[in-house]
C-alpha positions as CSV (number, residue, x, y, z in Angstrom):
1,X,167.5,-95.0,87.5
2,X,164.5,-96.4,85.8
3,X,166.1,-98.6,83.8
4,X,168.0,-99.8,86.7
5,X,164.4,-100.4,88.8
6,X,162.5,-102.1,86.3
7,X,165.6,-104.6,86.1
8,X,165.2,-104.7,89.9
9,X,161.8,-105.7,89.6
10,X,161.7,-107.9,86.7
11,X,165.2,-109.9,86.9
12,X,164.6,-113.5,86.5
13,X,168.1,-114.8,86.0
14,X,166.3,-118.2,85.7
15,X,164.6,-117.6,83.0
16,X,167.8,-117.7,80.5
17,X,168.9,-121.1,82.1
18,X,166.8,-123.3,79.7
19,X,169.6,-124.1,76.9
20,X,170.3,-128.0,76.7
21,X,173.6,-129.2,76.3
22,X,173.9,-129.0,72.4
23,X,175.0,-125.2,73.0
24,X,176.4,-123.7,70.0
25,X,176.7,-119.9,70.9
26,X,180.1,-118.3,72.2
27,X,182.0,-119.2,74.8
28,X,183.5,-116.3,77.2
29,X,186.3,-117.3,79.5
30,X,186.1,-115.7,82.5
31,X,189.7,-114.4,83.4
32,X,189.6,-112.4,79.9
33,X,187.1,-110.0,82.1
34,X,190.2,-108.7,84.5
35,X,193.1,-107.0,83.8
36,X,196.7,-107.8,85.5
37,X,198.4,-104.9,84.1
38,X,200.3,-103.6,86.8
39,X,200.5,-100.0,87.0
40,X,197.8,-99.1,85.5
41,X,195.1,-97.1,87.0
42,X,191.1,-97.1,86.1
43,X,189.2,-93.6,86.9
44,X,185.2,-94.2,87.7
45,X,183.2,-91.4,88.4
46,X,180.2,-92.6,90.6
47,X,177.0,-91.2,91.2
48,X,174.3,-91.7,93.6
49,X,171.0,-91.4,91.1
50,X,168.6,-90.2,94.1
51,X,170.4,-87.1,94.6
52,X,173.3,-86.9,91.7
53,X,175.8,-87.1,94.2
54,X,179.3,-88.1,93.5
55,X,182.2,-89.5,94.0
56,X,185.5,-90.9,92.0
57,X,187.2,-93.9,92.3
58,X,190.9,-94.5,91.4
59,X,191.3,-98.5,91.4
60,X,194.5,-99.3,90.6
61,X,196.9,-103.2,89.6
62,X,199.5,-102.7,92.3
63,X,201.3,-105.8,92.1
64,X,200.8,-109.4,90.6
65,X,203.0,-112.3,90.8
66,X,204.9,-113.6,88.0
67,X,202.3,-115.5,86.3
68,X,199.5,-113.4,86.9
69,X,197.7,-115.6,89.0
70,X,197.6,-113.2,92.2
71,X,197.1,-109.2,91.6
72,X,196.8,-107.0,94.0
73,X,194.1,-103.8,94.1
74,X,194.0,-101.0,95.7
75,X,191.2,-98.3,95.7
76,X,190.7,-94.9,96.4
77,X,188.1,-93.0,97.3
78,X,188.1,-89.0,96.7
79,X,185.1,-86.7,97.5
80,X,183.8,-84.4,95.0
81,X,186.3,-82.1,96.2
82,X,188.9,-84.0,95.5
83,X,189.7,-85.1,99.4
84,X,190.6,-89.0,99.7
85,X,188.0,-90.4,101.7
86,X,189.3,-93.9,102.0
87,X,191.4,-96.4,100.4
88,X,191.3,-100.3,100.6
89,X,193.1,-103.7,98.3
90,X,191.8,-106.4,97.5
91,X,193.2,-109.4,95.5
92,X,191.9,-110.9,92.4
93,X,193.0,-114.5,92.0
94,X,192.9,-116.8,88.8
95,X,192.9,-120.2,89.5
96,X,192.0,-122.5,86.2
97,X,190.9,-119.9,84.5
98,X,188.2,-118.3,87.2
99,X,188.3,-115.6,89.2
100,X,188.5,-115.1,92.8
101,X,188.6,-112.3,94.8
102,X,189.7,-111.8,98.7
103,X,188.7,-108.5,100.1
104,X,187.6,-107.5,103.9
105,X,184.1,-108.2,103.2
106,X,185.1,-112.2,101.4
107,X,188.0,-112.8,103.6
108,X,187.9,-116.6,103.0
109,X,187.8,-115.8,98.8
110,X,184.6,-115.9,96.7
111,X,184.2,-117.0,93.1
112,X,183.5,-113.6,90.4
113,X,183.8,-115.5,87.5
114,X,183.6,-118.9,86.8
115,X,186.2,-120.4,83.5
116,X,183.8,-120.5,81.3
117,X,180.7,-118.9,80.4
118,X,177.8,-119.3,77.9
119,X,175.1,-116.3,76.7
120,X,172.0,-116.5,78.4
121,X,172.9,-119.5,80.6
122,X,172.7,-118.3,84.3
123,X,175.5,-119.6,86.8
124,X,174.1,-120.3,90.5
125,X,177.0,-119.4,93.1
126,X,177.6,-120.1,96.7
127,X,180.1,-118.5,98.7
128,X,180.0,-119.3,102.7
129,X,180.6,-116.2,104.7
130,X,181.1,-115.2,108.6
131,X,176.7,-114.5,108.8
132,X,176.0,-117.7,106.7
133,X,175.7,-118.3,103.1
134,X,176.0,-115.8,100.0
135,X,174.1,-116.8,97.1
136,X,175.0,-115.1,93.9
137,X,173.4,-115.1,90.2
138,X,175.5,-114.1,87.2
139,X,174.4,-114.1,83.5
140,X,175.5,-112.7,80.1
141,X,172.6,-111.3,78.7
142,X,174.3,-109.9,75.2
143,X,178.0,-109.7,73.8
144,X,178.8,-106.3,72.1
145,X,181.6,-105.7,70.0
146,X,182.1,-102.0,70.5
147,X,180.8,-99.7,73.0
148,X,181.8,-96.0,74.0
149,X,181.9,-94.4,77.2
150,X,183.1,-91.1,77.7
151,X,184.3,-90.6,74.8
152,X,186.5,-93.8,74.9
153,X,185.9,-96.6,72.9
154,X,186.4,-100.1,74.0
155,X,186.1,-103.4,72.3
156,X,184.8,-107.3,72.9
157,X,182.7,-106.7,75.7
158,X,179.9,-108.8,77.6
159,X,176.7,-107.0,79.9
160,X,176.7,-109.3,82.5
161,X,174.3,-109.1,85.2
162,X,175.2,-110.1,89.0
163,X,172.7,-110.6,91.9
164,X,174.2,-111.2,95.6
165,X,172.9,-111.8,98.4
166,X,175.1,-111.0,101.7
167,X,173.5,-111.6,105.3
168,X,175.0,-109.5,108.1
169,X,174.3,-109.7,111.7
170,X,171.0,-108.0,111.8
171,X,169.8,-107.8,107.6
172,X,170.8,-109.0,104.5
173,X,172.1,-107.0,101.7
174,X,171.0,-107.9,98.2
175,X,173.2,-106.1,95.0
176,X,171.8,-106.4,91.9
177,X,174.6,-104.9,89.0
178,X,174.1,-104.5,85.5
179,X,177.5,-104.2,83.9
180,X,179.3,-103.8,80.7
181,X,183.2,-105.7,81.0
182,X,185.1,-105.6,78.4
183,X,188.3,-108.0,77.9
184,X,191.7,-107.0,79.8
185,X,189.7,-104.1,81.5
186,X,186.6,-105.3,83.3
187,X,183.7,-102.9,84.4
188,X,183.5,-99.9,82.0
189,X,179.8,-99.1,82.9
190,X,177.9,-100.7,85.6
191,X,174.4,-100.0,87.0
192,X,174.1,-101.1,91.0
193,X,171.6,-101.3,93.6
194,X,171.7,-102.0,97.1
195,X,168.2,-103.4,99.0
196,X,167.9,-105.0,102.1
197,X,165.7,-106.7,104.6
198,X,165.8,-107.4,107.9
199,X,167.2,-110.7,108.9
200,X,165.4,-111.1,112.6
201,X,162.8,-113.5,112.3
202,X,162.1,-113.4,108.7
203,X,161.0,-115.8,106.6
204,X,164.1,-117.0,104.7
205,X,161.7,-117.3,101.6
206,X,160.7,-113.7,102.0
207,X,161.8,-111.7,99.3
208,X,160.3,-108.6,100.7
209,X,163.7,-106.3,99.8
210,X,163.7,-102.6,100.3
211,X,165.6,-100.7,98.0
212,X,168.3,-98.1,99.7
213,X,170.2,-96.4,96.8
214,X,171.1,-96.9,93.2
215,X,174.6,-96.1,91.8
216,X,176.1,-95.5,88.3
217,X,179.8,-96.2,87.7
218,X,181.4,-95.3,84.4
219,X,185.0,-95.2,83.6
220,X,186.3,-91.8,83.0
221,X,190.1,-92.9,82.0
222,X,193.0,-95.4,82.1
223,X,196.4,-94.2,82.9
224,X,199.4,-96.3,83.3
225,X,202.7,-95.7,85.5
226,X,205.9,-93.9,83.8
């Protein structure tokens, strides 16, 4: 949780923006960051770091078309008892190499990954919602070969770092995630937290954000269908 606070405090996406156009370093393609696997199943265990709660989450490729363009989602929510406590799909969308998603929340599609991507070069997003605009940050802040994470190891991976913020009828929500995707898998590790502040008659400069809880997701398992 500290770690997850200080970047809460000290993220300055802008900072890593300043590279000029002779860039030399790798180049990550977005798409590579999502799996279209259909059938298989990725297990998260999640826990709420103010009180070590927890829940697991079984997200799941249901479907995709025949050129993996459109995949469908699901996700399903047990308790620590092992009772499902919900279950929604999304779709994840590759158009030109980018990634899209449609979900209840971005019913109109919003961009999770552009084609390409450089290391340390932040990517400004804007995605137009039913409450107004949702700005997003997104930067690569180190490429790791190898990582392991309960007791699985997994291989060409990225930490990106996401900031969004998403205005609601009465506040705005602001997620800031610190994740480790690694190619044909996506999240194996990801550090969130959720602020807000309220949106009546606030100055739209104001970046007075309260934070409400912190989460850790890490992947616990991959299984595929028989």
């Amino acid at each position: 949780m500290k770690k997850l606070l200080i970047l809460i405090v000290t993220i300055t996406l802008s900072s890593c923006s300043t590279f000029m156009t002779s860039y030399k370093g790798p180049i990550f393609n977005g798409s590579d960051y999502v799996s279209t696997d259909v059938g298989t199943t990725y297990h998260y265990k999640r826990v709420t770091l103010e009180d070590n709660s927890e829940i697991l989450l079984e997200i799941k490729i249901e479907n995709c078309n025949k050129d993996k363009t459109l995949c469908t989602y699901s996700t399903k929510i047990f308790n620590a008892n092992d009772k499902l406590e919900g279950k929604y799909n999304m779709d994840y969308i590759i158009k030109n190499g980018s990634v899209h998603i449609v979900d209840k929340i971005y019913k109109q599609g919003s961009l999770l990954l552009p084609a390409k991507l450089e290391l340390g070069k932040e990517v400004n997003l804007i995605n137009q919602e039913e409450y107004g605009e949702v700005p997003e940050k997104l930067v690569i802040t180190k490429e790791i070969p190898s990582i392991t994470v309960n007791n699985n190891e997994y291989k060409d991976c990225i930490n990106i770092i996401f900031e969004t913020i998403t205005p609601t009828e009465s506040k705005d929500l602001k997620v800031v995630t610190n994740q480790i995707s690694c190619k044909n898998i996506g999240a194996v590790n990801k550090e969130l937290a959720i602020l807000y502040r309220v949106r009546l008659n606030r100055d739209i400069n104001d970046n007075n954000f309260t934070l409400y809880q912190t989460y850790l997701d890490t992947l616990q398992e991959i299984t595929h269908d028989k």
